[in-house]
C-alpha positions in Angstrom: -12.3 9.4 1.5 -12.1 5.9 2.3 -12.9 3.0 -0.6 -16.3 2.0 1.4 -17.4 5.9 0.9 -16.1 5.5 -2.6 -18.5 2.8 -3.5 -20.7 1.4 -1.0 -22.9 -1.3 -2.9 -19.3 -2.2 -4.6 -17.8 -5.8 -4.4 -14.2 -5.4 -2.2 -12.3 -6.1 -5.7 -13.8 -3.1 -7.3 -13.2 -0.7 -4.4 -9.8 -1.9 -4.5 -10.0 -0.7 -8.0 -11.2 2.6 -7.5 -8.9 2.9 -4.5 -5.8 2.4 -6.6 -7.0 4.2 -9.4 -7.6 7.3 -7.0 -3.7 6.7 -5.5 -2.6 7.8 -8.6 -3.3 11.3 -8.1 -1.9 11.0 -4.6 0.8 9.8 -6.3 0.9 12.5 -8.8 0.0 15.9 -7.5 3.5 16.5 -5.6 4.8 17.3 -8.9 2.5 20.0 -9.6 2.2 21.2 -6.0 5.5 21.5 -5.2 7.7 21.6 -8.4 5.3 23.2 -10.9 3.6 25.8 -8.5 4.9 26.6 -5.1 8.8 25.5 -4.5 10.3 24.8 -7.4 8.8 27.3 -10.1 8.9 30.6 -7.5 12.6 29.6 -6.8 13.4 29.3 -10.1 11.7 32.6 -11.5 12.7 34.7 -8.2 15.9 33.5 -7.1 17.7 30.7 -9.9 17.4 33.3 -13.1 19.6 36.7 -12.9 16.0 38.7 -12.4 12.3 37.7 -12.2 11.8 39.3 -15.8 14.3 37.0 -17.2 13.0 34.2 -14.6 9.2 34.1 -15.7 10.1 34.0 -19.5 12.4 31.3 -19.4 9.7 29.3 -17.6 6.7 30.3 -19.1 9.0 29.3 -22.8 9.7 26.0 -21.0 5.8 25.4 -20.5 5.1 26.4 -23.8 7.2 24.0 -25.2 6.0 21.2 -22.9 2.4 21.9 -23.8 3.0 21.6 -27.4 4.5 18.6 -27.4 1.6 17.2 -25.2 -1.0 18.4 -27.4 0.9 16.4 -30.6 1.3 13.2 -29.0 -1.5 12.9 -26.6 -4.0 11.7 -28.8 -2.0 9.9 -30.8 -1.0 8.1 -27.7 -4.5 7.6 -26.6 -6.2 5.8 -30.3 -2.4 3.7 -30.2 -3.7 2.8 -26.6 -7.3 2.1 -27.4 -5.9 -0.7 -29.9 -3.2 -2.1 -27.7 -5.5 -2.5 -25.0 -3.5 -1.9 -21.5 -2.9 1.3 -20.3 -0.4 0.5 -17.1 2.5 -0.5 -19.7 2.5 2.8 -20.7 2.3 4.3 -17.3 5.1 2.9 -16.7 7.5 4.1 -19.0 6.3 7.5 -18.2 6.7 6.4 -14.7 10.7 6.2 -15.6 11.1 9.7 -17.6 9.3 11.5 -14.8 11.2 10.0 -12.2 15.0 10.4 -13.7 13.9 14.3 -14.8 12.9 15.3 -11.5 15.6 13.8 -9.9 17.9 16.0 -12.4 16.6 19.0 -11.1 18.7 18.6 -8.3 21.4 20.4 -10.0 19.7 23.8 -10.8 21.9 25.4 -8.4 21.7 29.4 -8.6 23.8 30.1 -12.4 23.2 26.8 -13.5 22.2 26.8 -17.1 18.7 27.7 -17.5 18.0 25.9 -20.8 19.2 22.7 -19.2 16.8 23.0 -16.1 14.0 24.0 -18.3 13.9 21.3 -20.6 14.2 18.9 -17.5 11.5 20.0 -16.0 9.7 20.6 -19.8 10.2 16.5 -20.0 9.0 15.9 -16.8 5.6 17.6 -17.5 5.3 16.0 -20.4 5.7 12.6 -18.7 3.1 13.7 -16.5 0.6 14.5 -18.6 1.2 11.5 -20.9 0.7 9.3 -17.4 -2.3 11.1 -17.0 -3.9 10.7 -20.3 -4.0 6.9 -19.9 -4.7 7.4 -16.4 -7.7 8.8 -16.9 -9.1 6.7 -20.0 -9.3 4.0 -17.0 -12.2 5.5 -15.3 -14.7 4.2 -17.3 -13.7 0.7 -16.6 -13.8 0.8 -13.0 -16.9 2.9 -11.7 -20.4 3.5 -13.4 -20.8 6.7 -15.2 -23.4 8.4 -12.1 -20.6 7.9 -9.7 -17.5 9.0 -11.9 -18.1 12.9 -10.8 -17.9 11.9 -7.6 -15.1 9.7 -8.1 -13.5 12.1 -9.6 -13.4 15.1 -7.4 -12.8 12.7 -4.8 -9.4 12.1 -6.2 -8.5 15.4 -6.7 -8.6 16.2 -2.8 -7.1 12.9 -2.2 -4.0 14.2 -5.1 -4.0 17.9 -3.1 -3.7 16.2 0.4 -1.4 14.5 -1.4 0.5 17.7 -2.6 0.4 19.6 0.7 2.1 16.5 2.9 4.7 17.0 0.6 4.5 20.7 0.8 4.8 20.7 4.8 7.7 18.7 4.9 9.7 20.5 2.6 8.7 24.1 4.5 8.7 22.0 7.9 12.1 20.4 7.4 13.7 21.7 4.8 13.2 25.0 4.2 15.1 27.5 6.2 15.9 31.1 6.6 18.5 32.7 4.8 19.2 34.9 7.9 18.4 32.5 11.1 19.7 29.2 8.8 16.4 27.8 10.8 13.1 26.0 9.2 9.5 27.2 9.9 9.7 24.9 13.1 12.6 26.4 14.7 15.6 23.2 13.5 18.0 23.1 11.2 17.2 21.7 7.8 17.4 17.9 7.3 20.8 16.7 5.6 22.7 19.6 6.0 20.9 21.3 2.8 21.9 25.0 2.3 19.2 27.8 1.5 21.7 30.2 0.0 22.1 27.2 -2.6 18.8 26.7 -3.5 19.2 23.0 -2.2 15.8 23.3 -0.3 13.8 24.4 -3.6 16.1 22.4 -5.9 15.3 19.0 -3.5 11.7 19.1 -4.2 12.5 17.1 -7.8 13.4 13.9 -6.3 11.1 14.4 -3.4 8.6 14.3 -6.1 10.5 11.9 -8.0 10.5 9.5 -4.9 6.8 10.1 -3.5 5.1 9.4 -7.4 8.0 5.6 -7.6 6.4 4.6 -4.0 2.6 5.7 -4.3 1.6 4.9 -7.9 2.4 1.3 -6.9 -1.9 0.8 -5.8 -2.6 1.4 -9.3 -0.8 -0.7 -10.5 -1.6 -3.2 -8.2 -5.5 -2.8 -7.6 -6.8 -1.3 -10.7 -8.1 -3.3 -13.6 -6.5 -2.8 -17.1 -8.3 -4.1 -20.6 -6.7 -6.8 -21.8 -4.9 -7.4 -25.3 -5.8 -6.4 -28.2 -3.2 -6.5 -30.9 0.6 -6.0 -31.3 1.9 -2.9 -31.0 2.8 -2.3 -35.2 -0.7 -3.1 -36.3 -1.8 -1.0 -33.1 0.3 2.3 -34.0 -0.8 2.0 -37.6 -4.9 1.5 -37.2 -4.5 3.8 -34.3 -3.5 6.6 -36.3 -6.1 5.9 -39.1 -8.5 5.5 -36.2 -7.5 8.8 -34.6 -8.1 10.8 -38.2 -11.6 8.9 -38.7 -11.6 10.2 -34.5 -11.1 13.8 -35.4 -13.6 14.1 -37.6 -15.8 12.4 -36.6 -15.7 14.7 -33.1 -16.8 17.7 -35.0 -20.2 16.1 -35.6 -21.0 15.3 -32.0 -21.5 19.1 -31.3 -21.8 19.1 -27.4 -18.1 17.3 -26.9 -16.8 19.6 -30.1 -18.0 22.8 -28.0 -16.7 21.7 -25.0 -13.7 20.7 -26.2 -13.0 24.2 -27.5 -13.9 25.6 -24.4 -11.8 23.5 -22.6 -8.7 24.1 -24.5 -9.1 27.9 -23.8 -10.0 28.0 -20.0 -7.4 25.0 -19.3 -4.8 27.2 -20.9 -5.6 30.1 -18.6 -5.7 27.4 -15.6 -2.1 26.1 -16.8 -0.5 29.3 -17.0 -1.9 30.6 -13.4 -1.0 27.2 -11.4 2.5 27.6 -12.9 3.3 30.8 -13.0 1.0 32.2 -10.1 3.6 31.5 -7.2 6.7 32.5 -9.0 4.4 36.1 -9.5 3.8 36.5 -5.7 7.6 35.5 -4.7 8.7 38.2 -7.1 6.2 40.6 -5.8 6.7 40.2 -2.4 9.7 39.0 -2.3 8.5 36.0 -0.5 10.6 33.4 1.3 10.2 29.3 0.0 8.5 29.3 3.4 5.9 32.0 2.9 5.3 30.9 -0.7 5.1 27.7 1.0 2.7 28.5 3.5 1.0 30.2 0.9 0.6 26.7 -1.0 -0.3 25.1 2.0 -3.4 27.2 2.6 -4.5 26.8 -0.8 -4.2 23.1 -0.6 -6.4 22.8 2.7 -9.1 25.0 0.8 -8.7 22.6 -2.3 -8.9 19.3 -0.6 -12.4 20.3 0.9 -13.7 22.6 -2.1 -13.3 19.1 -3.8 -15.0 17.4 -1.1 -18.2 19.4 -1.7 -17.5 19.2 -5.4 -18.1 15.3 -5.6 -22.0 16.2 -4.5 -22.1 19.3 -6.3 -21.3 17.5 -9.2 -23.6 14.9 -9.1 -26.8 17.0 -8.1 -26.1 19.8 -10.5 -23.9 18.2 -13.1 -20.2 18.3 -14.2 -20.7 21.8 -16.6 -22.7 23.9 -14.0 -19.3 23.2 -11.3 -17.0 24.0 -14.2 -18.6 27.2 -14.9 -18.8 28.1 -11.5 -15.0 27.3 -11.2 -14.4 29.5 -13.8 -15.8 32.4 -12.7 -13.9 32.0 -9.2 -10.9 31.8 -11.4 -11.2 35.0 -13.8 -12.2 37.1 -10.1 -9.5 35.7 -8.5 -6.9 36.9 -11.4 -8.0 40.2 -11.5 -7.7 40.0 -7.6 -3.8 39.3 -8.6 -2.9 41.1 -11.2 -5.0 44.0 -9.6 -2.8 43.5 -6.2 0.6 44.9 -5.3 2.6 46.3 -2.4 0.9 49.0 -0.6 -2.8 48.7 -3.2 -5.2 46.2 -4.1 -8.1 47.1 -7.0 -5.5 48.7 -10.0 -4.6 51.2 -6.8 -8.5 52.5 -6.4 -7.8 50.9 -2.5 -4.6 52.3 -0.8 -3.2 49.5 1.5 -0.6 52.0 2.6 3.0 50.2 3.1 3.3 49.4 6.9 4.3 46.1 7.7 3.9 44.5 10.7 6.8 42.6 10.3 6.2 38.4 10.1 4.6 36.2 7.8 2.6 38.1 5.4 2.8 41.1 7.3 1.7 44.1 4.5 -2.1 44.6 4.0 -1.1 44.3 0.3 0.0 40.5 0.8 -3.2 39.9 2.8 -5.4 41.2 0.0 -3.2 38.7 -2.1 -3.8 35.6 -0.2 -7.7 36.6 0.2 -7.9 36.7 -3.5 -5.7 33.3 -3.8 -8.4 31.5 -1.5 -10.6 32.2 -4.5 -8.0 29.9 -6.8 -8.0 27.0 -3.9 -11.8 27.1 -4.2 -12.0 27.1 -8.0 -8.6 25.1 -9.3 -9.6 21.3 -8.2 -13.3 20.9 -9.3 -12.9 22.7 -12.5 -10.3 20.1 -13.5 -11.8 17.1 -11.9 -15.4 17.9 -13.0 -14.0 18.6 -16.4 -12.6 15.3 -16.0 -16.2 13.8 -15.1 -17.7 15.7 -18.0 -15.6 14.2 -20.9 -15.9 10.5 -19.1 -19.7 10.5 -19.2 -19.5 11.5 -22.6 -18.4 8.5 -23.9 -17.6 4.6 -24.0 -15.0 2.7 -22.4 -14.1 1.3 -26.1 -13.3 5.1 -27.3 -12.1 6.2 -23.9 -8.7 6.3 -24.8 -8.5 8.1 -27.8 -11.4 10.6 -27.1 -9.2 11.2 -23.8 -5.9 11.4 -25.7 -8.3 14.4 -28.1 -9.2 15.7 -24.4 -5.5 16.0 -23.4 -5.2 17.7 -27.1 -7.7 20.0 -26.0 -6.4 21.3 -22.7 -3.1 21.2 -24.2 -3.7 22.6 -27.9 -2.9 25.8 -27.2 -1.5 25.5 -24.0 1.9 27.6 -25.4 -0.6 30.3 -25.7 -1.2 31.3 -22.5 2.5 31.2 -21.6 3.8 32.5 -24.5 1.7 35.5 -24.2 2.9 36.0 -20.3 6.1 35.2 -21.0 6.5 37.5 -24.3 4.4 40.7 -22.5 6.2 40.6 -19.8 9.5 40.8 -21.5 8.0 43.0 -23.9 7.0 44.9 -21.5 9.3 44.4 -18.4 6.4 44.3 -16.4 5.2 40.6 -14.5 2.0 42.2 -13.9 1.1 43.1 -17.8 2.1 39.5 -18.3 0.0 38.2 -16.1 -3.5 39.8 -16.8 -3.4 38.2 -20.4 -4.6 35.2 -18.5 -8.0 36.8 -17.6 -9.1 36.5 -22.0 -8.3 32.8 -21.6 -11.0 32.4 -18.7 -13.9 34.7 -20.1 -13.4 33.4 -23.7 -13.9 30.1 -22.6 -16.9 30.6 -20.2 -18.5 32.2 -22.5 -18.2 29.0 -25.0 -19.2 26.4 -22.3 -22.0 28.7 -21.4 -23.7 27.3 -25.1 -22.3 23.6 -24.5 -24.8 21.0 -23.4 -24.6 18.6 -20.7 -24.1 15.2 -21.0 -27.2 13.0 -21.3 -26.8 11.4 -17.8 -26.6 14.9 -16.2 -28.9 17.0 -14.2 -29.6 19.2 -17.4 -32.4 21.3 -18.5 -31.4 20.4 -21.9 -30.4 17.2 -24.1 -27.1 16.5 -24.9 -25.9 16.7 -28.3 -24.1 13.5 -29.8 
């Protein structure tokens, strides 16, 4: 994953480019990795809240919101941007909100008011996604369109490698047993931190915080940004007329309008099962941060290479075949889930009995769990990175910004939904599990509306894209 493989026939500036344009996902992914998914989220759903009902709620609430507010403002964002011209300004605010919210997470010590922690982490996110919305509209500057699925994917693994260093050290070196005060490798946690605190989880924030300030700097440094265009009043005010002309205008080029939809319903189901997947199998289980940890870790490794093969997958069979195929691996691997708990697999048709071998993982039930989870590491990078790849082929680096900030607005639309329908069955309910399976209607809906869309006009496709 080096710049040469990157680009071969490049010149050294523009691998540099693409080099520090990829770093940003290296820079990034810690956030969702650890905070989002596997350390923070599980502690605060399992072990921060007074139960895991009340836990997975509050969270699922907090994404809701977050998503919402993403949906408003990313396309607004993106048409201000496109008139504006540079995109690393921007970043860099971001940069700032992201950074001070994580490290305010710091104080979600067990009791701590869960509002507060939510609407931290709720502005971090939407930081994030805001970073990632300019970002992305960069892509098209800096690598023709037949490499950018490769480019792409390539990044994800780079942003998952990325994720899972992080990920070890925190389990490696932080982490430790609330019984044996000891981490996975047999020391005492680094600076004195105190499981029965939460100080392990609740340092993940400014780990993140501290990882994304150091590595986003190659961006910043390396990749090219458009130049000027005009001041930022005339710029917010043509931008939003551009962004209405945008709108409609999107419904007329039918193969972006029907992926677009599609993406707004199977993202949803892929936001909701990143974020609250981990904090599902903590409560389930009962698992430690280190098992959960270990848990992210082996989903990482799967990630990191299932984007490796991605990158050629995408550019011999095109960037909609690898996000169907994604999909499907993601509505198996929730009913795997949702169908899983301790002592049965399948809704209970398979009896796993309820010995334990004691150890890591040590029910059949958990090992069912993980086996089904392996299916989410395969599926969760390439159909984000090719979806990626899909909407960057589809159109000019002039409109990149606002039909990126739409694309944002599409994964994020009705991002509440998926949430908010976990989070409201399952304290309807009482039952994480009900909660959970709503997600399977996100992923077959949208399947079955990409299954209609076309492919871009540069893609491998047995039929012509529609403009």
């Amino acid at each position: 994953m080096t710049e040469a493989t990157v680009l071969p026939s490049a010149s050294g500036t523009q691998q540099r480019g693409v080099f520090g344009w990829m770093m940003f996902d290296w820079a990034a992914q810690p956030f969702f990795t650890v905070v989002t998914t596997f350390i923070f989220g599980p502690y605060f759903i399992s072990r921060m809240a007074s139960d895991p009902a009340t836990g997975q709620a509050a969270w699922g609430y907090g994404i809701a919101a977050g998503g919402l507010l993403i949906a408003l403002f990313s396309p607004v964002l993106g048409s201000i941007a496109d008139q504006t011209g540079p995109r690393k300004p921007w970043i860099a605010v971001f940069a700032v909100i992201k950074i001070l919210a994580l490290c305010g997470l710091w104080f979600a010590a067990p009791g701590s008011n869960l509002v507060a922690i939510v609407a931290l982490f709720t502005l971090a996110s939407i930081a994030a996604e805001f970073s990632i919305v300019f970002n992305d509209s960069m892509l098209l500057r800096i690598a023709p369109k037949a490499q950018i699925g490769r480019i792409s994917n390539l990044a994800w693994g780079l942003g998952y490698l990325g994720g899972m260093i992080v990920l070890i050290f925190i389990i490696g070196f932080l982490a430790s047993s609330p019984e044996t005060g000891k981490t996975l490798l047999g020391m005492d946690p680094l600076f004195g931190l105190d499981p029965l605190k939460g100080e392990d989880a609740r340092a993940s924030g400014p780990i993140s915080a501290l990882w994304y300030a150091v590595f986003i700097l190659p961006m910043f440094l390396f990749t090219p940004d458009s130049g000027g265009r005009r001041a930022l009043r005339g710029a917010v005010r043509d931008g939003l007329s551009e962004l209405k002309s945008t709108l409609g205008e999107v419904r007329h080029r039918s193969g972006i309008f029907r992926f677009l939809i599609a993406r707004m319903i199977y993202q949803d189901g892929v936001n909701a099962l990143l974020a609250l997947g981990g904090g599902f199998a903590a409560a389930m289980f009962s698992w430690s941060i280190t098992e959960i940890g270990l848990y992210g870790i082996l989903l990482n490794v799967i990630a990191i290479f299932s984007c490796l093969y991605a990158s050629r997958l995408d550019t011999r069979l095109g960037s909609k075949t690898v996000v169907m195929i994604s999909i499907l691996l993601l509505l198996i691997a929730t009913v795997g889930i949702v169908s899983t708990g301790p002592g049965f697999t399948l809704f209970g048709t398979w009896s796993l009995g309820h010995a334990d071998s004691g150890g890591l993982f040590g029910s059949a039930a958990e090992k069912a769990y993980i086996a089904f989870g392996l299916l989410i590491g395969i599926a969760f990078g390439p159909v984000q990175a090719s979806s990626r790849a899909y909407m960057a082929r589809s159109v000019t680096e002039d409109e990149a910004g606002r039909y990126f900030g739409i694309y944002a607005l599409a994964g994020r639309a009705t991002s509440f939904a998926a949430p908010f329908l976990v989070a409201t069955v399952t304290a309807l309910s009482g039952s994480p599990r009900l909660g959970m399976a709503t997600i399977v209607i996100f992923f077959a809906l949208g399947l079955a509306i990409l299954w209609t869309t076309p492919y871009p006009a540069d893609q491998p496709a047995r039929e012509p894209a529609s403009r």
